[in-house]
CHARMM internal coordinates of N, CA and C (Angstrom, degrees):
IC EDIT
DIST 1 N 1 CA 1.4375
DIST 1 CA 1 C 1.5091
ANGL 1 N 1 CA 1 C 111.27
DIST 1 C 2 N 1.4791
ANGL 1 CA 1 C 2 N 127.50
DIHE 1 N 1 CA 1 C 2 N 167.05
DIST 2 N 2 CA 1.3173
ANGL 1 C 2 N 2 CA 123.91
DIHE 1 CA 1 C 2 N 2 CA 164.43
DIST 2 CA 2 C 1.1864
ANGL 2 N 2 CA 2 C 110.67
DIHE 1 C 2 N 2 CA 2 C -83.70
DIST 2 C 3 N 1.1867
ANGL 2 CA 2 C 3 N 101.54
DIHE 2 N 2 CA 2 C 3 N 179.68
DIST 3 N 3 CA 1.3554
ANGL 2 C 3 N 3 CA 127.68
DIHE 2 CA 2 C 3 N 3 CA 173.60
DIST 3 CA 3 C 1.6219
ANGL 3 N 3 CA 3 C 111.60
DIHE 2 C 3 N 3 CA 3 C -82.72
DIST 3 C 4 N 1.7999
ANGL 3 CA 3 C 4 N 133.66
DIHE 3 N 3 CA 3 C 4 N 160.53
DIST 4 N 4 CA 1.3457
ANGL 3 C 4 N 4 CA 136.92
DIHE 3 CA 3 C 4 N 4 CA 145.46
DIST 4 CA 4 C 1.0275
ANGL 4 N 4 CA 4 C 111.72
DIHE 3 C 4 N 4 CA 4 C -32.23
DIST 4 C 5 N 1.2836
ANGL 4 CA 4 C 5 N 146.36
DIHE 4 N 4 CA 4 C 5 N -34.28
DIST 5 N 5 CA 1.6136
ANGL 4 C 5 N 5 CA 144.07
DIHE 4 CA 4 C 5 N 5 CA 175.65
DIST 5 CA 5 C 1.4631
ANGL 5 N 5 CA 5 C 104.00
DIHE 4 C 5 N 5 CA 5 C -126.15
DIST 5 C 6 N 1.8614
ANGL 5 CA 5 C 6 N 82.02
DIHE 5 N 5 CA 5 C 6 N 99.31
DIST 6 N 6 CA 1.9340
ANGL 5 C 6 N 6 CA 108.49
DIHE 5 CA 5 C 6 N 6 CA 176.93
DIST 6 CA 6 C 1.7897
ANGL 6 N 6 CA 6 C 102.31
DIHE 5 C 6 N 6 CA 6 C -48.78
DIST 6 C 7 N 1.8341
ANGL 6 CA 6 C 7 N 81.52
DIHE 6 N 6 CA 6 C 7 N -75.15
DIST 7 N 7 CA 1.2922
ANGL 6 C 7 N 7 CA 92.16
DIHE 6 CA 6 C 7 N 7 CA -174.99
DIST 7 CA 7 C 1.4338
ANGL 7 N 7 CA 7 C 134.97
DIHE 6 C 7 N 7 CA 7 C -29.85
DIST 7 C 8 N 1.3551
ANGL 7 CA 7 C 8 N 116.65
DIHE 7 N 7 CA 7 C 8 N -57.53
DIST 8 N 8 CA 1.5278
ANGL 7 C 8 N 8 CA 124.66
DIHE 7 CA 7 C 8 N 8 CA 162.55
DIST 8 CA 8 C 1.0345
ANGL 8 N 8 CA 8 C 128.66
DIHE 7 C 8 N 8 CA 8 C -159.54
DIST 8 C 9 N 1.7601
ANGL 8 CA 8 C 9 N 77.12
DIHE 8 N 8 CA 8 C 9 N 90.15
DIST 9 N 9 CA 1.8609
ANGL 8 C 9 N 9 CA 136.51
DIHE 8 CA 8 C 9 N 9 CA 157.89
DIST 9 CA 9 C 1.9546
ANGL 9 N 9 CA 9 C 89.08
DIHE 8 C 9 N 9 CA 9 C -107.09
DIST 9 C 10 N 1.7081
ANGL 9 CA 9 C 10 N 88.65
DIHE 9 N 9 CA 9 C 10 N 125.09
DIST 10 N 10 CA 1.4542
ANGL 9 C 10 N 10 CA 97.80
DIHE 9 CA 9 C 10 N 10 CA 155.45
DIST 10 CA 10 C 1.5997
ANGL 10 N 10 CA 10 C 101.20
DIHE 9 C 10 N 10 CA 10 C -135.76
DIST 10 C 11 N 1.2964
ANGL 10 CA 10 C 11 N 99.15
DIHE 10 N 10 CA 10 C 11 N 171.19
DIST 11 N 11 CA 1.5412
ANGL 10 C 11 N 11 CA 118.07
DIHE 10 CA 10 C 11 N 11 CA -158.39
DIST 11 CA 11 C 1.7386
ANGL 11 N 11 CA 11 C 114.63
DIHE 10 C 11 N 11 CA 11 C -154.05
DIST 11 C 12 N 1.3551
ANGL 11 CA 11 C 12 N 108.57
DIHE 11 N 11 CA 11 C 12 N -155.09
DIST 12 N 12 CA 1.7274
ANGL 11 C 12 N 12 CA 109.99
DIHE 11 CA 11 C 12 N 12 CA 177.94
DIST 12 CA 12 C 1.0490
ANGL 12 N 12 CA 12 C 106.33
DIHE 11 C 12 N 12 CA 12 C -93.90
DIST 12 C 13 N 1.7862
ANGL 12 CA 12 C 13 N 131.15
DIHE 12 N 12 CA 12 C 13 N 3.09
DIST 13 N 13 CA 1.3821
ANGL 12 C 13 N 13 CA 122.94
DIHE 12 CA 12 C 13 N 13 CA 151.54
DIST 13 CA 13 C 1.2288
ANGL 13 N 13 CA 13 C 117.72
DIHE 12 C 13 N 13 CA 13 C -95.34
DIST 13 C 14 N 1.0590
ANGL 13 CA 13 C 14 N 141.91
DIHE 13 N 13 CA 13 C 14 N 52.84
DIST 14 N 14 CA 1.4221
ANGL 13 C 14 N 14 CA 155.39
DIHE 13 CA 13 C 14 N 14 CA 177.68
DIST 14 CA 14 C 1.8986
ANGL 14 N 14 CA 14 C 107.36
DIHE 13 C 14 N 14 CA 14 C -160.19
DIST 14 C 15 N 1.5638
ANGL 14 CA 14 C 15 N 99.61
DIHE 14 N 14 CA 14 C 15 N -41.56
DIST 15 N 15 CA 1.2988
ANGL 14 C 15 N 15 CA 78.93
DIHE 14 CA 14 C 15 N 15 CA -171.09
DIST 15 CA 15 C 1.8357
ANGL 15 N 15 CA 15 C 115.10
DIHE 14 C 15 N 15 CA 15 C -109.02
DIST 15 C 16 N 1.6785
ANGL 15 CA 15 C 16 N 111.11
DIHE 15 N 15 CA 15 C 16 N -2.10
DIST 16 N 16 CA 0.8840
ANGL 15 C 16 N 16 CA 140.72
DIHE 15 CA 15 C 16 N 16 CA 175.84
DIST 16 CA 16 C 1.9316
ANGL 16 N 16 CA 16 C 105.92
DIHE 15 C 16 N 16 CA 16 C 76.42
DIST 16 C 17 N 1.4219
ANGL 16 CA 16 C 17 N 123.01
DIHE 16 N 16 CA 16 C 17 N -161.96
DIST 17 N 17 CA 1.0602
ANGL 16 C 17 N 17 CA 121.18
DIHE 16 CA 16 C 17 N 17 CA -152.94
DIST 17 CA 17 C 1.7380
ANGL 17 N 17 CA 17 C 106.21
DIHE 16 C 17 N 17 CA 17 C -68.39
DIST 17 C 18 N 1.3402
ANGL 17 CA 17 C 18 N 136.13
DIHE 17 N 17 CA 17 C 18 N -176.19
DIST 18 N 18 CA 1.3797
ANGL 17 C 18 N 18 CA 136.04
DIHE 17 CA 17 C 18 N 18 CA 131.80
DIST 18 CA 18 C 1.0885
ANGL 18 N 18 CA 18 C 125.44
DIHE 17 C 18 N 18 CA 18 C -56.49
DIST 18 C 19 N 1.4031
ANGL 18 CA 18 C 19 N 132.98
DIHE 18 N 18 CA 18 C 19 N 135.69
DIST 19 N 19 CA 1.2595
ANGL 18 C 19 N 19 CA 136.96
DIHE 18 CA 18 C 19 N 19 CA 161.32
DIST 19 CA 19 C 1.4979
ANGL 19 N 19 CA 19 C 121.23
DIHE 18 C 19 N 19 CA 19 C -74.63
DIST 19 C 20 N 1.4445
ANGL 19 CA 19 C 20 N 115.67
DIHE 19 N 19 CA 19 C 20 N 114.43
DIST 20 N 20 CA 1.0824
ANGL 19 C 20 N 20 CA 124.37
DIHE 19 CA 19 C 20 N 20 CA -170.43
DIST 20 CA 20 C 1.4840
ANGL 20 N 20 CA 20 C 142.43
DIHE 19 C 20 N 20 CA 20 C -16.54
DIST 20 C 21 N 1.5346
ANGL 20 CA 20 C 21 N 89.23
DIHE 20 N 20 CA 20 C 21 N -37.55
DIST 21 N 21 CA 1.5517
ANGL 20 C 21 N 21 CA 132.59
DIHE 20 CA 20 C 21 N 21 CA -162.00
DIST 21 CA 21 C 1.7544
ANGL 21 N 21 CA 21 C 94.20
DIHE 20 C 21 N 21 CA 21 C -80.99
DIST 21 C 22 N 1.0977
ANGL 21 CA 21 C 22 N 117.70
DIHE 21 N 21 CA 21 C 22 N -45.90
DIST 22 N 22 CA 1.0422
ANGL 21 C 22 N 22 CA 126.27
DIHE 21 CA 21 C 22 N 22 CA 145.39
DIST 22 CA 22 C 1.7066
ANGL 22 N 22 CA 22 C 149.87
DIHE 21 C 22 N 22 CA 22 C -27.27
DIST 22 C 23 N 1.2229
ANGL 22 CA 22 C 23 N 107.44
DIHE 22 N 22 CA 22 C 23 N -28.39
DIST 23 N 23 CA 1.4209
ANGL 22 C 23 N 23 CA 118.31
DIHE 22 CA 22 C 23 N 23 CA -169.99
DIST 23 CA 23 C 1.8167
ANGL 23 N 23 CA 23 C 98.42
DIHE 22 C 23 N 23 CA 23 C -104.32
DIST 23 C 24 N 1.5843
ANGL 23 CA 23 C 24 N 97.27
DIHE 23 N 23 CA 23 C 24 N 138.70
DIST 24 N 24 CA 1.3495
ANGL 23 C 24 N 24 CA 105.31
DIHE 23 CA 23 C 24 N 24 CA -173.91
DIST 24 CA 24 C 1.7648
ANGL 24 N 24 CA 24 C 99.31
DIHE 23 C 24 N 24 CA 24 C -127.59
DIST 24 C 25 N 1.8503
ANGL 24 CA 24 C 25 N 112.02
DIHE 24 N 24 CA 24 C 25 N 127.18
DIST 25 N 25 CA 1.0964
ANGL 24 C 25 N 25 CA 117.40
DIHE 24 CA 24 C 25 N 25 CA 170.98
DIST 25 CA 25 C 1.9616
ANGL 25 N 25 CA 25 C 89.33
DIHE 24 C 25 N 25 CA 25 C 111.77
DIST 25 C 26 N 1.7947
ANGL 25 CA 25 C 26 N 89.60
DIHE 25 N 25 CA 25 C 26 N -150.62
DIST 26 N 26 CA 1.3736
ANGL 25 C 26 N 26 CA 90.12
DIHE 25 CA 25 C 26 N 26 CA -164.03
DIST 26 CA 26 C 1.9327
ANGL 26 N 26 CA 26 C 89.19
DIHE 25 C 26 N 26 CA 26 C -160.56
DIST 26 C 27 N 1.2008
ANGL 26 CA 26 C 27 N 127.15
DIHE 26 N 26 CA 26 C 27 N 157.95
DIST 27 N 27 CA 1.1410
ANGL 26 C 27 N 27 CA 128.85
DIHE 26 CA 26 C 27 N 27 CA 163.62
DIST 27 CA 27 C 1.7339
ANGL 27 N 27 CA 27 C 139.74
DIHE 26 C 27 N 27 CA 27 C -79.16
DIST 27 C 28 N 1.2254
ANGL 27 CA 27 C 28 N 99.49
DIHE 27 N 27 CA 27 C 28 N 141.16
DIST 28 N 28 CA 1.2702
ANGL 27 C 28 N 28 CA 78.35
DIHE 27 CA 27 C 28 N 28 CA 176.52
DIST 28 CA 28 C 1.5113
ANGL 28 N 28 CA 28 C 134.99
DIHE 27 C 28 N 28 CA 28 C -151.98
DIST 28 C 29 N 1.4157
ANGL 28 CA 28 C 29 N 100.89
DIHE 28 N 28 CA 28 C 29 N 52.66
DIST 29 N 29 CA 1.0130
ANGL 28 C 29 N 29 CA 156.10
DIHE 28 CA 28 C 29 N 29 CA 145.83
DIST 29 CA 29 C 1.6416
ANGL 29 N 29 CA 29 C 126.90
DIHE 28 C 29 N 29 CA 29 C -133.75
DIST 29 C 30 N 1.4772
ANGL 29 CA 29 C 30 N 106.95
DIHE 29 N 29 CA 29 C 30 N 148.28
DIST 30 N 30 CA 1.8964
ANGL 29 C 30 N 30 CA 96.30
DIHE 29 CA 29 C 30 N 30 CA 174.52
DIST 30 CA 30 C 1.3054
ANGL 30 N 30 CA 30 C 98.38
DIHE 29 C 30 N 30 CA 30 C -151.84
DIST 30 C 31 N 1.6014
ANGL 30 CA 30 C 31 N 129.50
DIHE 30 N 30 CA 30 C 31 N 111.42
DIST 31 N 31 CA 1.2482
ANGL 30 C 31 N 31 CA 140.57
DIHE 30 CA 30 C 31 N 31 CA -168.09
DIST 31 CA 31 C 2.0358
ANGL 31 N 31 CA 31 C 94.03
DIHE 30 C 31 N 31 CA 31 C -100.26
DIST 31 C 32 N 1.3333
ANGL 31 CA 31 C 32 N 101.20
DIHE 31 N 31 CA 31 C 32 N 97.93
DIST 32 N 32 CA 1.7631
ANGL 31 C 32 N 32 CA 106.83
DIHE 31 CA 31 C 32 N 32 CA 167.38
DIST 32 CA 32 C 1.5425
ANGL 32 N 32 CA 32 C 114.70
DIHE 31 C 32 N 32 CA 32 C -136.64
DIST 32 C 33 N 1.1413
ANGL 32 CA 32 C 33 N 92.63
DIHE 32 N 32 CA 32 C 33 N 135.55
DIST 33 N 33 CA 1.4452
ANGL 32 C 33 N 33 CA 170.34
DIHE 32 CA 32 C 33 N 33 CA -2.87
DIST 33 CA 33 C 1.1656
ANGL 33 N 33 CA 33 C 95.90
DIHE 32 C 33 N 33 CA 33 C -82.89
DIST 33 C 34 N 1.8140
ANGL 33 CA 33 C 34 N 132.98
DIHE 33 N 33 CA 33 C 34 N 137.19
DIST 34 N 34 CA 1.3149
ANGL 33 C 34 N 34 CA 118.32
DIHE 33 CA 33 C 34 N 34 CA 136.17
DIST 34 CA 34 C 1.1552
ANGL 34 N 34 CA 34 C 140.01
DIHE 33 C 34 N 34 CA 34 C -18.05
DIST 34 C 35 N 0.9712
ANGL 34 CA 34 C 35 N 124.09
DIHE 34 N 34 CA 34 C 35 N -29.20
DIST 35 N 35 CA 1.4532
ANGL 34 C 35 N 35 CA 126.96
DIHE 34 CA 34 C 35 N 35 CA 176.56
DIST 35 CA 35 C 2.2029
ANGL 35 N 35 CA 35 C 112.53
DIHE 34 C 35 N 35 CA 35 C -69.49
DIST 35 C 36 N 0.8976
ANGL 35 CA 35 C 36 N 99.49
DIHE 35 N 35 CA 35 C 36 N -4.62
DIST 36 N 36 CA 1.6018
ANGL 35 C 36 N 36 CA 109.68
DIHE 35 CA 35 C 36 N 36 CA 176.93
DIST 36 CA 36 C 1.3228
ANGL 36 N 36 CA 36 C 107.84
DIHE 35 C 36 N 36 CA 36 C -95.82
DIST 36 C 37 N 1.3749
ANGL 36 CA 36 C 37 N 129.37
DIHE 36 N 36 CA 36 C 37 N -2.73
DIST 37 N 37 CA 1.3977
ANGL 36 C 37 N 37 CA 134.87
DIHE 36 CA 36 C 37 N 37 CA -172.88
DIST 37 CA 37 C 1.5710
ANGL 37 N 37 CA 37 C 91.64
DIHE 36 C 37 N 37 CA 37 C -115.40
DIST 37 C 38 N 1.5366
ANGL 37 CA 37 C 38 N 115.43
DIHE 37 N 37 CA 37 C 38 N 156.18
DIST 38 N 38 CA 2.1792
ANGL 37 C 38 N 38 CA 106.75
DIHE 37 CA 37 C 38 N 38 CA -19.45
DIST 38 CA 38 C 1.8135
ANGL 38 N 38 CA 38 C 112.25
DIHE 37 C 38 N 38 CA 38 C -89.66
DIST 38 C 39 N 1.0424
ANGL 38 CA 38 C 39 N 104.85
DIHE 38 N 38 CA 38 C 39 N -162.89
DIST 39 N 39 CA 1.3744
ANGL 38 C 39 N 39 CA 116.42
DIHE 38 CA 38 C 39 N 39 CA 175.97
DIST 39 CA 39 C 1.2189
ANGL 39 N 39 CA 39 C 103.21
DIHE 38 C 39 N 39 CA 39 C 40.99
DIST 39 C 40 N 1.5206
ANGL 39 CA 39 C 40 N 132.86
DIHE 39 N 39 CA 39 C 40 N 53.27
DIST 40 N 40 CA 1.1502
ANGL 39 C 40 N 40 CA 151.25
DIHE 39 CA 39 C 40 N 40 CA 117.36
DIST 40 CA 40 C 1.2382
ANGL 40 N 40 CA 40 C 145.51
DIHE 39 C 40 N 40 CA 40 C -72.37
DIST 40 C 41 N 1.4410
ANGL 40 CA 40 C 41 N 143.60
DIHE 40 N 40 CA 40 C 41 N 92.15
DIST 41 N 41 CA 1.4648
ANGL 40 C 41 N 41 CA 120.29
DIHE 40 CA 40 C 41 N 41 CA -175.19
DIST 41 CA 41 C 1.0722
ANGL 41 N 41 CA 41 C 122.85
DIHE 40 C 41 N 41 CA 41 C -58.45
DIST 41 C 42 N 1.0736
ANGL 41 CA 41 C 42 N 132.03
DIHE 41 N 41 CA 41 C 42 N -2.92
DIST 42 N 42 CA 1.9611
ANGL 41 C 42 N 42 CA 145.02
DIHE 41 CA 41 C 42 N 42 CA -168.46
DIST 42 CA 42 C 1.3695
ANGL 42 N 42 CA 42 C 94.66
DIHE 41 C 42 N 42 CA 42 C -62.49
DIST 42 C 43 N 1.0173
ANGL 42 CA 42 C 43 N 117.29
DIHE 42 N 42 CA 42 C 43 N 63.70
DIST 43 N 43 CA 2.1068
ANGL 42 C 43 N 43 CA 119.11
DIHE 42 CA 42 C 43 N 43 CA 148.09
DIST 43 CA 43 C 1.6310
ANGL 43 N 43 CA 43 C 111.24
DIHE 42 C 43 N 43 CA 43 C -124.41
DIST 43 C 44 N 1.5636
ANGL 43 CA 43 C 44 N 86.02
DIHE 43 N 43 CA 43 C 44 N 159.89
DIST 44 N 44 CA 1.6059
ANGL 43 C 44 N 44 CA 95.90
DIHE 43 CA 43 C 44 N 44 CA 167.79
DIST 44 CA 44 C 1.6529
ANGL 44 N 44 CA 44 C 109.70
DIHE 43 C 44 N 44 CA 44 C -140.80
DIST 44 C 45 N 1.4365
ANGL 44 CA 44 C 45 N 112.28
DIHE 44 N 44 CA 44 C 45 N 151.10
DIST 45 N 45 CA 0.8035
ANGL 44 C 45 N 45 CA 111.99
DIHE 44 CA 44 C 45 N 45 CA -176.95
DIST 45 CA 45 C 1.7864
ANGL 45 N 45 CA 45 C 120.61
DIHE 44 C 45 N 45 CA 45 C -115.02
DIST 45 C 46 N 1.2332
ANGL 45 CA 45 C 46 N 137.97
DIHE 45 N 45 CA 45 C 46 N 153.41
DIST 46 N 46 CA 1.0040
ANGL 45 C 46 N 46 CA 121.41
DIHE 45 CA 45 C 46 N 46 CA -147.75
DIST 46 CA 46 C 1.9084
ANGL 46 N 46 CA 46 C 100.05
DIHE 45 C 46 N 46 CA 46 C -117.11
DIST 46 C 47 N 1.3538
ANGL 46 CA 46 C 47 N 95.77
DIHE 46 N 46 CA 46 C 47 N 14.26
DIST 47 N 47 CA 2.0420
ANGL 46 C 47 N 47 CA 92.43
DIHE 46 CA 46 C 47 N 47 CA -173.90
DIST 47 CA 47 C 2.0500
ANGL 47 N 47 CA 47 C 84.69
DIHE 46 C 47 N 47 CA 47 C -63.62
DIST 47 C 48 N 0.8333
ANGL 47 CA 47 C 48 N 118.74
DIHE 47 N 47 CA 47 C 48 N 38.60
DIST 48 N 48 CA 1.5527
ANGL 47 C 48 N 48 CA 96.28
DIHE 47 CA 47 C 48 N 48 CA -175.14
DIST 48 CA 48 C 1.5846
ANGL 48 N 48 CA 48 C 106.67
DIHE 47 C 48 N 48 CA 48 C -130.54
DIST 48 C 49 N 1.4692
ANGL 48 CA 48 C 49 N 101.61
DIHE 48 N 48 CA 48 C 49 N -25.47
DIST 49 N 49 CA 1.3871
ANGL 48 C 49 N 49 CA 124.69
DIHE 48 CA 48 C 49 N 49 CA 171.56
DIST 49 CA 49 C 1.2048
ANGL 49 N 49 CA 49 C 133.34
DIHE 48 C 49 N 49 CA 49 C -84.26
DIST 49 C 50 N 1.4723
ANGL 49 CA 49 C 50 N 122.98
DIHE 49 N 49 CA 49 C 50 N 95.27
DIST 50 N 50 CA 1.5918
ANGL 49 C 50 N 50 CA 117.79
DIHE 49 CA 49 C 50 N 50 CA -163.09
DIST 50 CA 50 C 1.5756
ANGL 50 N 50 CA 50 C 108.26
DIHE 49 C 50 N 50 CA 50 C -108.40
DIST 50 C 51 N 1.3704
ANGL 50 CA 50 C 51 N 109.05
DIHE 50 N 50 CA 50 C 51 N 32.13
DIST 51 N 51 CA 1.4488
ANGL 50 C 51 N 51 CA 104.08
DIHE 50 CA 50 C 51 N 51 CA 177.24
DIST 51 CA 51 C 1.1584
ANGL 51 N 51 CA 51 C 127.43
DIHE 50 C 51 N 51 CA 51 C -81.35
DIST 51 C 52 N 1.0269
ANGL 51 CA 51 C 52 N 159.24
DIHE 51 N 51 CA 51 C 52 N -171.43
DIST 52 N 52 CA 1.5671
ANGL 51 C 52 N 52 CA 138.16
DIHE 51 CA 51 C 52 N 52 CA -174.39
DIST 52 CA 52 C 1.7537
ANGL 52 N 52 CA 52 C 109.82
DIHE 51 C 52 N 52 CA 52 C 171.91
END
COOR INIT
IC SEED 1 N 1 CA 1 C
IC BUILD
C-alpha cells in the first residue's frame, strides 16, 4: 500500500530492491510465496539454517 503522502511516498518501486550488501542480521521468519497467505501454514523458518 502507500503511504498518507501519495505524492511523495517512495518505496521499492521507485527505488527498486536492497542490495544485499546491505542487509544487516538474518530472518526469522520467511513467508514464500505470498500467494500462500493468509491462513496458510506454508512457512519456514530458518533458526535451523546456519549457512551464511
Amino acid at each position: 500500500g502507500m503511504g498518507d503522502n501519495r505524492i511523495g511516498s517512495a518505496d521499492s518501486r521507485l527505488w527498486g530492491p536492497v542490495p544485499e550488501d546491505n542487509i544487516i542480521g538474518r530472518p526469522i521468519i520467511r513467508f514464500m510465496p505470498p500467494s500462500f497467505l493468509p491462513g496458510n501454514a506454508s512457512y519456514t523458518t530458518d533458526s535451523h539454517n546456519n549457512s551464511q
